[in-house]
VOGUVO-965587 format. One record per residue (C-alpha): residue number from 1; residue in one letter; chain; x, y, z. Coordinates in steps of 0.02 Angstrom, whole numbers. Last residue first. Example, Ala and Ser with C-alpha at 12.3 -4.5 7.8 and 13.67 -1.06 7.14 Angstrom:
<pts>
pt n:2, res:S, chain:A, x:684, y:-53, z:357
pt n:1, res:A, chain:A, x:615, y:-225, z:390
</pts>
This chain:
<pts>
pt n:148, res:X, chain:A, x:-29, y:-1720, z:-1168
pt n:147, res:X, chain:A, x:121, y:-1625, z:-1237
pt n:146, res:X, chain:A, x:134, y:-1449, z:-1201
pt n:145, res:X, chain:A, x:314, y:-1469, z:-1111
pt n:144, res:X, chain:A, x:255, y:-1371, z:-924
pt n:143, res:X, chain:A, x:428, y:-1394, z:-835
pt n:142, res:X, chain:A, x:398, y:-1498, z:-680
pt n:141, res:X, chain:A, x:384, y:-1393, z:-509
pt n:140, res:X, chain:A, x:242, y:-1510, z:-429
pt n:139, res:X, chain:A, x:122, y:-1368, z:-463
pt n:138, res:X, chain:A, x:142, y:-1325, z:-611
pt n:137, res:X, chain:A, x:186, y:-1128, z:-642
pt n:136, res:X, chain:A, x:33, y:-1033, z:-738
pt n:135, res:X, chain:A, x:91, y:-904, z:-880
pt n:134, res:X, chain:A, x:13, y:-740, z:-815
pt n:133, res:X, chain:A, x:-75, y:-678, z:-956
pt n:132, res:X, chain:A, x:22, y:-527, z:-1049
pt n:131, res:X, chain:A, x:-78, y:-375, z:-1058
pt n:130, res:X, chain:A, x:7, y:-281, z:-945
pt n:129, res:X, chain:A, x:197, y:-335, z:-1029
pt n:128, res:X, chain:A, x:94, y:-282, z:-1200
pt n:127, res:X, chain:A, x:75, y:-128, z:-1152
pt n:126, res:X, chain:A, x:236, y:-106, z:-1085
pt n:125, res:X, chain:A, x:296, y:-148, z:-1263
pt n:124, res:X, chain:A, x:201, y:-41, z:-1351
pt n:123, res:X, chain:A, x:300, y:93, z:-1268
pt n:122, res:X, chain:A, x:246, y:212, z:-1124
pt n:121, res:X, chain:A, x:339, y:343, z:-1060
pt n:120, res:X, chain:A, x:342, y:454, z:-864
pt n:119, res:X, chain:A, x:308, y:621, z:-797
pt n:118, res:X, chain:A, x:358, y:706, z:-933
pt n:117, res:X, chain:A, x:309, y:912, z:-894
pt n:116, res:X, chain:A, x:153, y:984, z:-1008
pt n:115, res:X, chain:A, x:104, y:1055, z:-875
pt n:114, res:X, chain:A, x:-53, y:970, z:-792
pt n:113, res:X, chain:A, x:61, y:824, z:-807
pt n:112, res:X, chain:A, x:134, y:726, z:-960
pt n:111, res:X, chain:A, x:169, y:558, z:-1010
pt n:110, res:X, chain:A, x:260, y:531, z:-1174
pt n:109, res:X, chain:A, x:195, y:391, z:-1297
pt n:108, res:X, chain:A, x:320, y:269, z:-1365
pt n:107, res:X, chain:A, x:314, y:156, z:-1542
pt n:106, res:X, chain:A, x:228, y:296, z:-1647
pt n:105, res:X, chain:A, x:143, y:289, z:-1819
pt n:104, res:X, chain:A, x:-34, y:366, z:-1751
pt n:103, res:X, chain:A, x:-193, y:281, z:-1723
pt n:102, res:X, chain:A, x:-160, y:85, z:-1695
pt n:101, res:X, chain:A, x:-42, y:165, z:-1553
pt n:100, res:X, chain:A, x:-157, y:306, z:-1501
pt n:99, res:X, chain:A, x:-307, y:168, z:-1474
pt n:98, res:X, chain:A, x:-172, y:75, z:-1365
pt n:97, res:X, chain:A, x:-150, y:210, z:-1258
pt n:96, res:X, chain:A, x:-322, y:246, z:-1238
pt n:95, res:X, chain:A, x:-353, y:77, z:-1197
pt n:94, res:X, chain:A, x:-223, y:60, z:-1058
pt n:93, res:X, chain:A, x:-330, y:204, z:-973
pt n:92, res:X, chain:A, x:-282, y:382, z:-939
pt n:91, res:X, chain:A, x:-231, y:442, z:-772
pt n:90, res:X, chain:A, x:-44, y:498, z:-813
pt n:89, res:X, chain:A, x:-98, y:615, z:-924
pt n:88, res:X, chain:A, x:-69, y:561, z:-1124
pt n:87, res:X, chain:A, x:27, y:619, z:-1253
pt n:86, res:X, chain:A, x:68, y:607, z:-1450
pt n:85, res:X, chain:A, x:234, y:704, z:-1475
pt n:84, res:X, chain:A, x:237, y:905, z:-1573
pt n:83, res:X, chain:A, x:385, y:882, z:-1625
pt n:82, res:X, chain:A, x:486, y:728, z:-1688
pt n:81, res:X, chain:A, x:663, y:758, z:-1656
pt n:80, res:X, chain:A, x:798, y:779, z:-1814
pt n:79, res:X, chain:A, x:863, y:965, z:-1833
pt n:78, res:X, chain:A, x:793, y:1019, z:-1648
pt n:77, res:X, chain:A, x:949, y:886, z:-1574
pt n:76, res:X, chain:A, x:1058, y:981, z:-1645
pt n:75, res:X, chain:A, x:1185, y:919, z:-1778
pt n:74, res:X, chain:A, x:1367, y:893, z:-1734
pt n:73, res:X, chain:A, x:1357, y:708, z:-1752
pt n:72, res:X, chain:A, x:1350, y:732, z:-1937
pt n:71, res:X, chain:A, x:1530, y:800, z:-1946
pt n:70, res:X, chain:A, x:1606, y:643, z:-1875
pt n:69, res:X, chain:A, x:1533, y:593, z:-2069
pt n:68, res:X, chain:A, x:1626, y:744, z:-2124
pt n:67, res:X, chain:A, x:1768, y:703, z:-2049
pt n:66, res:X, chain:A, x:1789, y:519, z:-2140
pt n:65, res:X, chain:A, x:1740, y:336, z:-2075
pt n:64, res:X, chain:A, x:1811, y:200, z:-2199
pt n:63, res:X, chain:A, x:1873, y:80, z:-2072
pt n:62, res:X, chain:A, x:1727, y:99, z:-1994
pt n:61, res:X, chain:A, x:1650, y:191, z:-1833
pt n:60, res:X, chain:A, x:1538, y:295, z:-1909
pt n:59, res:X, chain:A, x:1524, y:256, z:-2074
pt n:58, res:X, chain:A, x:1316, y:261, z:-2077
pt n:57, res:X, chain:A, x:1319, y:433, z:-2078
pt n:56, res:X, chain:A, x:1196, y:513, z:-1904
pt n:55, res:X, chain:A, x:1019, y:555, z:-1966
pt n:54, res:X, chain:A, x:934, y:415, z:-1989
pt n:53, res:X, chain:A, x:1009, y:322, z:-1862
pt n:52, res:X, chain:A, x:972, y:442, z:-1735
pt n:51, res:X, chain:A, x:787, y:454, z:-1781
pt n:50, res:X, chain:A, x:786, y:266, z:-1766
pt n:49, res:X, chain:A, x:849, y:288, z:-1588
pt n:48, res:X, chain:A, x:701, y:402, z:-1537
pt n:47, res:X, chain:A, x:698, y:587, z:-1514
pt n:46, res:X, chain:A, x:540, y:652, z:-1448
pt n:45, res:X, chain:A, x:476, y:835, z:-1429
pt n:44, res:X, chain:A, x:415, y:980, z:-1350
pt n:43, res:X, chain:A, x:400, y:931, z:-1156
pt n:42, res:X, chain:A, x:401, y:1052, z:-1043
pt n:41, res:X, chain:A, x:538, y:1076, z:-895
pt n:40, res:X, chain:A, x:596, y:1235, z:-971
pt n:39, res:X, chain:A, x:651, y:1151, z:-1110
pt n:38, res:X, chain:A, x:623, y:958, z:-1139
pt n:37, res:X, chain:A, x:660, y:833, z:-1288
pt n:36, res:X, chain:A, x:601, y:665, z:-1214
pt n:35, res:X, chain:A, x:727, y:523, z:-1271
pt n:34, res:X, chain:A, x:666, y:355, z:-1330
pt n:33, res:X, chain:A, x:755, y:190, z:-1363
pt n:32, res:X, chain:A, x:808, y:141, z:-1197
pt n:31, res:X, chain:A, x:925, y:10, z:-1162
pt n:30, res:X, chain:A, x:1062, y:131, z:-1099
pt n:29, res:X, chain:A, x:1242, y:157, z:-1140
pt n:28, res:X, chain:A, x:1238, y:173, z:-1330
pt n:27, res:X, chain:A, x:1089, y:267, z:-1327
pt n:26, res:X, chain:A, x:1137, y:403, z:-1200
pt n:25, res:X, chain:A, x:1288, y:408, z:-1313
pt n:24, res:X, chain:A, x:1222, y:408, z:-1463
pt n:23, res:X, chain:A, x:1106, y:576, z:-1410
pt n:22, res:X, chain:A, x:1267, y:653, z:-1351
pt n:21, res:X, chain:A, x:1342, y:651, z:-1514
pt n:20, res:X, chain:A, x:1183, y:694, z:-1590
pt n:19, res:X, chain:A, x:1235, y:871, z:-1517
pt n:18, res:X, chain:A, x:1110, y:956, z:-1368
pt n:17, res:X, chain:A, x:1046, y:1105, z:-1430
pt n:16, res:X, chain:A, x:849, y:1069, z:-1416
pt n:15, res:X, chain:A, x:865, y:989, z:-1236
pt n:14, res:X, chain:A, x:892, y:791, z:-1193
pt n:13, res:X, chain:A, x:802, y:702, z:-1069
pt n:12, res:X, chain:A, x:805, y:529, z:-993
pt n:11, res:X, chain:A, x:628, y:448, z:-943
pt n:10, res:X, chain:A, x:631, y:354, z:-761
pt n:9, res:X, chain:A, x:445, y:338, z:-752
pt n:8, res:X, chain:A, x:407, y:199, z:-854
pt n:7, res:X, chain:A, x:232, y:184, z:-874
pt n:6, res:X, chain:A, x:139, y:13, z:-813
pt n:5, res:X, chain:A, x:31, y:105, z:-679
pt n:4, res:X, chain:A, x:46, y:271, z:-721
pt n:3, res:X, chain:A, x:-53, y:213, z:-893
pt n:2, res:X, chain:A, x:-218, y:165, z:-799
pt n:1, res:X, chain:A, x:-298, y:-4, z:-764
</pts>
């Protein structure tokens, strides 16, 4: 089986000098925890929601908020993204995937054409939604309880 087969391939882009501002809120109204960092149409980097929270201060949005923790969500995008991503082409196999992920410290992997453009993402997760055994239904339609 081969990554463009479970890869997502709706990915949401950001550039180098877009704010964090606008990185929270991509975050806040998707359920996505990766954004491809693009320019030119090639991929050069990965921001992921940890990244965000890493960088952004952790008042935001309290009662205790100040400007200059407003003031961190005027960073670039450049100051906090992972460069340099892991990738693969959209015709390599689940296992080399998975090899990249017991490899490297990285919960997505960025699909990329002859180009370097995204083309589609992989998490762990996906993987593990292909891996996943179909769970068989009974028959009669009686929940399965385990008990014999």
């Amino acid at each position: 089986m081969s990554i463009d087969s479970i890869m997502s391939k709706q990915v949401a882009t950001v550039v180098f000098d877009d704010t964090l501002a606008t990185v929270k809120d991509l975050f806040d109204a998707a359920s996505f925890h990766h954004l491809l960092v693009v320019e030119d149409g090639r991929l050069h980097g990965v921001v992921s929601d940890r990244d965000l929270l890493r960088a952004m201060s952790p008042f935001i949005g309290s009662n205790v908020e100040s400007a200059r923790d407003l003031n961190t969500l005027n960073r670039r995008v450049h100051q906090i993204m992972s460069r340099q991503p892991i990738t693969l082409r959209p015709e390599a196999a689940i296992a080399d995937a998975i090899d990249l992920f017991l490899t490297h410290q990285v919960s997505c992997i960025p699909i990329v054409d002859a180009q370097f453009r995204p083309v589609g993402i992989v998490s762990w997760r996906d993987i593990l939604r292909a891996l996943r055994p179909e769970t068989p239904q009974p028959a009669d339609g009686a929940e399965a309880t385990g008990a014999a």
